[in-house]
C-alpha positions as CSV (number, residue, x, y, z in Angstrom):
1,X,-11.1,-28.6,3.5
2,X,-14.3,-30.7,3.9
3,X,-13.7,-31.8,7.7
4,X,-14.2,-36.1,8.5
5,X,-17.4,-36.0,10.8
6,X,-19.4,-39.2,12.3
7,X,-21.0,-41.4,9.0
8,X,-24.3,-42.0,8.5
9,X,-25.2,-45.2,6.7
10,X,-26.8,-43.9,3.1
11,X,-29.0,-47.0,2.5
12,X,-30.1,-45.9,-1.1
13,X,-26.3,-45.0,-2.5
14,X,-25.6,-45.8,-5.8
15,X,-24.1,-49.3,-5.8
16,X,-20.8,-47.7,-7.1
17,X,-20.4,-45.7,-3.9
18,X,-20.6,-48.6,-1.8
19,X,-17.6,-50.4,-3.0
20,X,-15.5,-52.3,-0.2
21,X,-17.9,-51.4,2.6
22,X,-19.0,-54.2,5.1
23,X,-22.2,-55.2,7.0
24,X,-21.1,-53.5,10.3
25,X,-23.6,-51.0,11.8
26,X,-24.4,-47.7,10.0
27,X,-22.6,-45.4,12.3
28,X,-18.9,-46.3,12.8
29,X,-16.7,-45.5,15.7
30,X,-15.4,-41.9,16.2
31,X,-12.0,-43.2,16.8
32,X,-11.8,-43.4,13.1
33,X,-12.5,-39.7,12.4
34,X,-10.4,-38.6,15.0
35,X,-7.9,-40.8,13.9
36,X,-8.2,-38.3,10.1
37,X,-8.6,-35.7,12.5
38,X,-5.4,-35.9,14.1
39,X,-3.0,-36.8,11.4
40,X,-4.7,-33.6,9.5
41,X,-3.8,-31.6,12.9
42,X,-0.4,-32.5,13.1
43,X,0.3,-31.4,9.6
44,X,-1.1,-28.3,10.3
45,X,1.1,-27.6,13.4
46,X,4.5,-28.6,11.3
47,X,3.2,-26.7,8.2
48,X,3.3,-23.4,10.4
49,X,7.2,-24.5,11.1
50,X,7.9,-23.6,7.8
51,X,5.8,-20.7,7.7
52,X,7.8,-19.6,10.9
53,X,10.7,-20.4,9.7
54,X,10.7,-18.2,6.1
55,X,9.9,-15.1,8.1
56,X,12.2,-15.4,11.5
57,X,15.3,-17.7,10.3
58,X,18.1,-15.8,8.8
59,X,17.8,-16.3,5.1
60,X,14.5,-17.8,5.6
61,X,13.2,-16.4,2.2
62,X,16.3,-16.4,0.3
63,X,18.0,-19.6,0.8
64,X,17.3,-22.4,0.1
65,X,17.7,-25.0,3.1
66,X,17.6,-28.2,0.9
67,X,20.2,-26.8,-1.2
68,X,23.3,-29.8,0.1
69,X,25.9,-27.2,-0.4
70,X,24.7,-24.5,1.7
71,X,22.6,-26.4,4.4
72,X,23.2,-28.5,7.8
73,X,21.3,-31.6,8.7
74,X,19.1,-30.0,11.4
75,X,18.2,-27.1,8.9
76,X,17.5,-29.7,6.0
77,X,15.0,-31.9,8.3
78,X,13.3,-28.7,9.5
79,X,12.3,-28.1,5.7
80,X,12.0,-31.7,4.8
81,X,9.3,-32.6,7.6
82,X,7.3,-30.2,6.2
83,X,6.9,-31.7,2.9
84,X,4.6,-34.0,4.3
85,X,2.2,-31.0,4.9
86,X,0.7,-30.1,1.6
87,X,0.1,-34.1,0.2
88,X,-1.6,-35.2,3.1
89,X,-3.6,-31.3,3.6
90,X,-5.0,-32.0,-0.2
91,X,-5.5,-36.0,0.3
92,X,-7.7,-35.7,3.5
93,X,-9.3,-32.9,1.7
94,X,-10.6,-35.3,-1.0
95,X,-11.5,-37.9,1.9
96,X,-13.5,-35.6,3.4
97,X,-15.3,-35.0,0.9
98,X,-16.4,-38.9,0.1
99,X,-17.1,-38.7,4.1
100,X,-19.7,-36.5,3.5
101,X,-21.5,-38.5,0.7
102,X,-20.8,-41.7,3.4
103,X,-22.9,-40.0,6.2
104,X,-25.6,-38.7,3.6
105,X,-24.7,-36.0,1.1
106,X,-26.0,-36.7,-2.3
107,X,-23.6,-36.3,-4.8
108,X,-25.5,-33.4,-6.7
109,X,-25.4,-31.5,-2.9
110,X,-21.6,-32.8,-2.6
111,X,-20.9,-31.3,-6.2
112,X,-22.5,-28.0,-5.5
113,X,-20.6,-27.6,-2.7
114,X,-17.3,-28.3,-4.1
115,X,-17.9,-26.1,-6.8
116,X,-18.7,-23.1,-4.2
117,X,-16.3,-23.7,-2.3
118,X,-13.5,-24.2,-4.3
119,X,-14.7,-20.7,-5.5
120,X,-13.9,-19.3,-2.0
121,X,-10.9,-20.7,-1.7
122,X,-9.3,-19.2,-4.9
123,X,-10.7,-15.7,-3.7
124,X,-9.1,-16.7,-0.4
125,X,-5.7,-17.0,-1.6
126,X,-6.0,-14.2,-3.9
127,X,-6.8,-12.1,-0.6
128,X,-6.5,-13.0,3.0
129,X,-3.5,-16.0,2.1
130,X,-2.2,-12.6,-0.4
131,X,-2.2,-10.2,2.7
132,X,-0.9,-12.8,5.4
133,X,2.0,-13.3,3.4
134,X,3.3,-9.6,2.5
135,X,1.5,-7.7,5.0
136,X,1.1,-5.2,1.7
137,X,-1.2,-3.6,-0.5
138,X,1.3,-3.8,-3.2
139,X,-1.0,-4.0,-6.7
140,X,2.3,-5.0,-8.5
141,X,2.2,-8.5,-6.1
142,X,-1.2,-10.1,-7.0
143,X,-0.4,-13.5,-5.0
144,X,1.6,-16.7,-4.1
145,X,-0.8,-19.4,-5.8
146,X,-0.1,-21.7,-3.2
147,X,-2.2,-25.3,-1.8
148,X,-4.8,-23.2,-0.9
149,X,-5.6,-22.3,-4.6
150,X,-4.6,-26.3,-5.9
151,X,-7.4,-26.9,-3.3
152,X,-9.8,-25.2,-4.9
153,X,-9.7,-25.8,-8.0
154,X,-9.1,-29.0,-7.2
155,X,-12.5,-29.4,-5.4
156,X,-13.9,-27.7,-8.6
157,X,-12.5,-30.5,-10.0
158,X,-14.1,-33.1,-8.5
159,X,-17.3,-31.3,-8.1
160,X,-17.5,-32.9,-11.6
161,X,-15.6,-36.3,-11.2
162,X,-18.1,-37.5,-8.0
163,X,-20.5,-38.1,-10.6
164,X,-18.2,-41.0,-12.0
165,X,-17.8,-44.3,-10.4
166,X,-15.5,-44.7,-7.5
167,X,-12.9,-46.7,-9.3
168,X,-13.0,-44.5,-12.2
169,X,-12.2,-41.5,-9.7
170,X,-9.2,-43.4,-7.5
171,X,-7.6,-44.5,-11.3
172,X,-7.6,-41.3,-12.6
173,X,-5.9,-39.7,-9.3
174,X,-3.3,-42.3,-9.7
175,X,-2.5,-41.7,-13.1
176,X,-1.5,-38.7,-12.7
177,X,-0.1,-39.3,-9.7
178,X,2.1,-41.7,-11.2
179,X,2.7,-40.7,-14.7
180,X,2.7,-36.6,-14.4
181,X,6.6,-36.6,-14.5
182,X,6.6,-38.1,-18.1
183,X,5.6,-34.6,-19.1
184,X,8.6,-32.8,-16.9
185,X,11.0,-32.4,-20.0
186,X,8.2,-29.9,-21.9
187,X,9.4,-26.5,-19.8
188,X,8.3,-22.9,-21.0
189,X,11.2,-20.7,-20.9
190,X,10.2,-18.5,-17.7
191,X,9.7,-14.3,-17.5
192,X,13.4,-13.6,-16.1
193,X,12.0,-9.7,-15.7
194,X,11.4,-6.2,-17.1
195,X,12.9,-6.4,-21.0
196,X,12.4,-9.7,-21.7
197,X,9.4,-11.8,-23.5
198,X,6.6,-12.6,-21.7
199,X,5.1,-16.2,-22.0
200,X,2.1,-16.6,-24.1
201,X,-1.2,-17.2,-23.0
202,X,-0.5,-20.7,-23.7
203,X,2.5,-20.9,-22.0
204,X,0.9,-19.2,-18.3
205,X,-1.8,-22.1,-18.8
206,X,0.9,-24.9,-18.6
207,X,2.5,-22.9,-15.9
208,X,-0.6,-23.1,-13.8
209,X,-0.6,-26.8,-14.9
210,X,2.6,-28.0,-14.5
211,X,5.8,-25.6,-13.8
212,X,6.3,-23.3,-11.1
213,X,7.3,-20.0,-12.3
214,X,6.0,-16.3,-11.7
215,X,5.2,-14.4,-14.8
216,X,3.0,-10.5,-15.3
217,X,-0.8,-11.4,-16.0
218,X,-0.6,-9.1,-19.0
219,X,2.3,-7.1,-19.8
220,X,5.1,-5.1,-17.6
221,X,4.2,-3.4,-15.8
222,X,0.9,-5.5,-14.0
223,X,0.3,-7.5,-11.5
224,X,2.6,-10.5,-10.7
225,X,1.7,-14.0,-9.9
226,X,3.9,-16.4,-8.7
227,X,2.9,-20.4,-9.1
228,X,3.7,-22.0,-6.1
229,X,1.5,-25.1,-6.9
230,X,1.2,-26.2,-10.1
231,X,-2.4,-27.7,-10.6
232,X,-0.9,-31.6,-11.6
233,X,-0.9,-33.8,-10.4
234,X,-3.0,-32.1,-6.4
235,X,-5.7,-32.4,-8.9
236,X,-4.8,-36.4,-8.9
237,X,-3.7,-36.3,-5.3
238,X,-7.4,-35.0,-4.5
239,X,-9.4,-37.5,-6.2
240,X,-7.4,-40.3,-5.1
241,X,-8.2,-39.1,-1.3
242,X,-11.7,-39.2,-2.1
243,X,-11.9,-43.1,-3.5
244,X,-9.6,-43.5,-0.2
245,X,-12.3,-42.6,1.7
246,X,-14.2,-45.4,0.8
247,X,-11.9,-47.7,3.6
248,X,-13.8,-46.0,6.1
249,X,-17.0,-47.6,5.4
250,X,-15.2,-50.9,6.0
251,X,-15.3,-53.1,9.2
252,X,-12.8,-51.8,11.6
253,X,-10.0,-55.0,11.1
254,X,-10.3,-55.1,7.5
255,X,-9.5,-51.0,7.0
256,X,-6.7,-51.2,8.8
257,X,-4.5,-54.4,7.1
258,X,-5.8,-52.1,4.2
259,X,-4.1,-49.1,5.3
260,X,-1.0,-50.9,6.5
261,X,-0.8,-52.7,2.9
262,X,-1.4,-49.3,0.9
263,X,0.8,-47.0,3.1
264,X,3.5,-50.0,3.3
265,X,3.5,-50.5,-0.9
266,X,3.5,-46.5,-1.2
267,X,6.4,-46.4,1.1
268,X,8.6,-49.3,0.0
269,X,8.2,-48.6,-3.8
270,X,9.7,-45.1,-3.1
271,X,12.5,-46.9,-1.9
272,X,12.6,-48.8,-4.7
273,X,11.9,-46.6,-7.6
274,X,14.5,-43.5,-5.7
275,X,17.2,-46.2,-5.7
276,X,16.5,-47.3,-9.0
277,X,16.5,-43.8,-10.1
278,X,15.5,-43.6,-13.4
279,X,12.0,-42.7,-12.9
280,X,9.8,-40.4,-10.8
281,X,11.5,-37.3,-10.1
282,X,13.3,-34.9,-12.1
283,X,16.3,-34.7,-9.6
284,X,18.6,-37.2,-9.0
285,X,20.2,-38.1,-5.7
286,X,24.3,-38.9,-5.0
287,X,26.7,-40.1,-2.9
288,X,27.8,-37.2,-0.3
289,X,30.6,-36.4,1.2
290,X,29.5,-38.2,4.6
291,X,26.5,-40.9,5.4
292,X,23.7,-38.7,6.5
293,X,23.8,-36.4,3.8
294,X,23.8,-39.5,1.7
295,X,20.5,-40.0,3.1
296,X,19.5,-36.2,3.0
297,X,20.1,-36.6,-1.1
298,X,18.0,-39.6,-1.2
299,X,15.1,-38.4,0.6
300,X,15.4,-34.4,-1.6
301,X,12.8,-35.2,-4.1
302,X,10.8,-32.5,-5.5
303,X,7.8,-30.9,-4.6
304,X,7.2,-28.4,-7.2
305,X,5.4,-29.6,-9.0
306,X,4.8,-32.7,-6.7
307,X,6.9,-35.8,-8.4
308,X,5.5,-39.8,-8.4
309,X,8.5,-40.0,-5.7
310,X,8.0,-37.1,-3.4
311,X,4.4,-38.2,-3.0
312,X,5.2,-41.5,-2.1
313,X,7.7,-40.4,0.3
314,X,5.5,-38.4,1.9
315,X,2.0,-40.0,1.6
316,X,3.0,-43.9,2.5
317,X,4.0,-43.1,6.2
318,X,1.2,-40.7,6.3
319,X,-1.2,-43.5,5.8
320,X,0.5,-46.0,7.6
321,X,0.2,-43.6,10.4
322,X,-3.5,-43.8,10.4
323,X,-3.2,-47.1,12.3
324,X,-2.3,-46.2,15.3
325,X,-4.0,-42.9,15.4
326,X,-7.2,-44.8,16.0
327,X,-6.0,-45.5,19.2
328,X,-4.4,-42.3,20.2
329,X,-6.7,-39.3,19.7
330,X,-8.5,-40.3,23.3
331,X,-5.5,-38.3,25.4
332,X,-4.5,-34.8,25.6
333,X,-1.6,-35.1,23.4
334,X,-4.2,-36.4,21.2
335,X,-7.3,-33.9,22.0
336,X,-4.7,-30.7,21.4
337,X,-3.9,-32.1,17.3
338,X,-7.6,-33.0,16.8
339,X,-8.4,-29.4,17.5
340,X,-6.5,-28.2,14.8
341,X,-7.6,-30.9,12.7
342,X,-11.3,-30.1,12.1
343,X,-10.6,-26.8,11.6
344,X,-7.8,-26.5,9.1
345,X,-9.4,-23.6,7.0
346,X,-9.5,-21.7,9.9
347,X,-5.7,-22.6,11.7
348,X,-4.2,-22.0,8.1
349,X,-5.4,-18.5,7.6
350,X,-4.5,-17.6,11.4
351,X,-0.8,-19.3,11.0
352,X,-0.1,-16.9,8.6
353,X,-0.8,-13.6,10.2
354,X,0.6,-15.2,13.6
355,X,4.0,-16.1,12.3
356,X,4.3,-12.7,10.2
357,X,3.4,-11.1,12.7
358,X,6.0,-12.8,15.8
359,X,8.6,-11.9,13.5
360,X,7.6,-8.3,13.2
361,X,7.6,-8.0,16.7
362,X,11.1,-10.3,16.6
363,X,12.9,-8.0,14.5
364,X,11.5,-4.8,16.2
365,X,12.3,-5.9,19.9
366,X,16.1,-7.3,18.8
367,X,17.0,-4.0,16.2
368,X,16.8,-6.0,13.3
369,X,15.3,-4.5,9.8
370,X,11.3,-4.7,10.0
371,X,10.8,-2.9,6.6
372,X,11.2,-5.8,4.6
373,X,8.2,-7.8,6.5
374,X,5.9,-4.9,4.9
375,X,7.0,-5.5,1.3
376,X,5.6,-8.0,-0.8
377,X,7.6,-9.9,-3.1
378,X,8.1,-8.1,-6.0
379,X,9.7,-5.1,-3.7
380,X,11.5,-7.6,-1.0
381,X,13.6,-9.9,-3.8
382,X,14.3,-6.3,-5.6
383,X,15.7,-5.0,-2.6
384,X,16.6,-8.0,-0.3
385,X,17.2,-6.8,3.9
386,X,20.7,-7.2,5.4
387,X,21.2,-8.1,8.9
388,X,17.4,-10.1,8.8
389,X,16.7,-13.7,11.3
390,X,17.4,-15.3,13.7
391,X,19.1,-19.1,14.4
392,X,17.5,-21.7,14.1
393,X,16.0,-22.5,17.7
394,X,14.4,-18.8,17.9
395,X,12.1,-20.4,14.7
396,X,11.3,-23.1,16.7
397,X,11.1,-20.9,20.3
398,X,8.8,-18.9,18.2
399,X,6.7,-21.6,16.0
400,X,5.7,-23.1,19.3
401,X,4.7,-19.9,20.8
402,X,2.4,-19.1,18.1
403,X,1.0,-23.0,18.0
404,X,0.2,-22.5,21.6
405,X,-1.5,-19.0,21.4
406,X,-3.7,-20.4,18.5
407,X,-4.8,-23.5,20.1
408,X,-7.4,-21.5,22.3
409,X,-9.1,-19.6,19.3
410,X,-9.2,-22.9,17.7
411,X,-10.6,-24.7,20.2
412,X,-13.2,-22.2,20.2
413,X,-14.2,-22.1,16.7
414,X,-14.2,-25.9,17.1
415,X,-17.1,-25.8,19.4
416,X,-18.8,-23.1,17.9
417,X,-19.2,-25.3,14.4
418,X,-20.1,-28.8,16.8
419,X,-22.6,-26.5,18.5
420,X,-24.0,-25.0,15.6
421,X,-25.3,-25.7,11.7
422,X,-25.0,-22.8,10.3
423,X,-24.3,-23.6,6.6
424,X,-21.3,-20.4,6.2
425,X,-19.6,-22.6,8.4
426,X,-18.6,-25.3,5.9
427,X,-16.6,-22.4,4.2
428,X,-14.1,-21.6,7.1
């Protein structure tokens, strides 16, 4: 994802790109990138808890732990922080890139770069993501299309939308933010496996679109793919971080009553619009047996695809947040997140392989089954392991271990792209 480095003040930028931005000098204060910096970095942290947790917690691929009639409260936030990962990963991803045009960029060297790099991340997911996940060579599994796919063609995307004016962009991300789930009741019946009809060429497209299913690419037997992320509404989510960026051309005061007033409407129309209940996400919440889980059915929205709801819910305090993480990236609490955060590419492919690989060694050391962390999906749901996982505070014993033994190869790679210009660099 493009990473939020120090602005330079573009003096001959179209008048459309300049929207909202104040007389104040050129280059702005690096509090405010850190502060993107290290809301990015803690996302990245907890989105390796749930990586962690699907390969070391008992059940960790085969349960559900948002499922209220199977889960506890502890195992329900575990998941449910996590949702905040992927919305505010793709967002910042779209901010980044209108921080590049801010400090300089033209928009036809912005656009090419999207395009290309949206490129690489597809390939990506289709092969390192593929082999972090399954540790296997399986040709049946050809990947999990996951955000680091709705990334790229996502920047693809808006390698083409730049070009349009800034309001123009942020509408359209909105609109499908907030209208997407008017589409929810048109459902293609899913491939439920060897035998039984395949969906038609039109039916995989909406499936890339807007339903998360797994279906053959031709016939059976061939390669499987398994839609994680549907492309609507990240596409929308993308483009509306990138007219977001446009706050952080504004004087410093003025940005941040804008970022309390948009992360405060975000948040309180969830509560709003969940209460209300009628529109926004496909699943409805109820009274539970006790309070809490009351509050655990309010909060379960749905994040395949992404609803209206479960992005508010998860992108209003993200952006409120951005306040006070002006003032908080200057001590080592903060320094540690910020290294993650401008290098997300880079921590995301590592997570993967690190987690897989601390439950190998879990499962080894403690006599439980290790063959199933070799299989990819197709073989692993066919023939699912008995006797797999661990409780709950091994995933977290081992999600900070792996945080930890990152940190210094991130650090690294951190300096190395500050120290260098090297134009491959943008790609990791």
């Amino acid at each position: 994802m493009p990473d939020a480095m120090p602005l330079q003040a573009n003096r001959s930028e179209p008048p459309h790109l300049a929207v909202g931005v104040s007389d104040e000098p050129a280059k702005p204060s690096r509090d405010r990138v850190n502060s993107i910096d290290l809301l990015r970095g803690i996302v990245m942290v907890i989105m390796m808890l749930d990586h962690t947790r699907e390969f070391v917690s008992r059940g960790g691929f085969f349960n559900d732990p948002t499922n209220l009639a199977q889960t506890t409260t502890i195992l329900f936030l575990t998941r449910w922080i996590t949702h905040f990962c992927a919305p505010v990963f793709v967002f910042l991803a779209g901010t980044g890139a209108y921080l590049q045009v801010a400090r300089g960029k033209s928009r036809s060297e912005l656009s090419r770069f999207l395009f290309t790099r949206g490129l690489w991340l597809i390939f990506l997911e289709l092969t390192v993501v593929r082999l972090g996940i399954s540790l296997s060579l399986d040709v049946a599994f050809l990947a999990f299309l996951q955000v680091i796919w709705a990334i790229g063609v996502s920047m693809i995307i808006l390698a083409a939308l730049i070009h349009l004016p800034l309001r123009v962009v942020g509408l359209f991300g909105l609109a499908m933010i907030a209208l997407h789930n008017l589409f929810d009741k048109f459902q293609v019946q899913p491939w439920r496996g060897p035998g039984t009809a395949i969906p038609s060429v039109g039916g995989k497209l909406w499936m890339l679109l807007h339903q998360q299913t797994g279906f053959p690419i031709a016939g059976w037997p061939s390669p499987f793919v398994f839609v994680i992320y549907p492309l609507i509404p990240w596409i929308g989510v993308m483009a509306a971080g990138y007219a977001f960026g446009a706050l952080y051309r504004m004087e410093g005061e003025r940005r941040k009553k804008m970022l309390l007033i948009i992360g405060g409407v975000a948040t309180g129309l969830f509560i709003m619009l969940r209460a209300w209940d009628i529109y926004g996400d496909p699943s409805h919440w109820k009274r539970q047996a006790t309070a809490i889980f009351t509050v655990l059915s309010f909060v379960n929205t749905t994040k395949y695809p992404p609803s209206f709801l479960f992005l508010l819910m998860t992108m209003g305090p993200a952006i409120l947040c951005l306040v006070p993480f002006e003032s908080l990236g200057r001590g080592f609490i903060g320094r540690f997140f910020i290294t993650f955060g401008r290098v997300p590419l880079f921590f995301y492919l590592l997570q993967w392989y690190t987690a897989h690989l601390i439950a190998v060694f879990l499962h080894w050391v403690f006599g439980k089954p290790v063959a199933w962390l070799f299989m990819s999906p197709v073989q692993m749901f066919a023939n699912p392991p008995k006797g797999e996982g661990f409780d709950l505070w091994v995933v977290y014993a081992a999600w900070i271990g792996g945080v930890l033994l990152l940190y210094p190869l991130c650090k690294w790679f951190a300096g190395v792209r500050a120290r260098r210009k090297d134009w491959w660099l943008s790609y990791l």
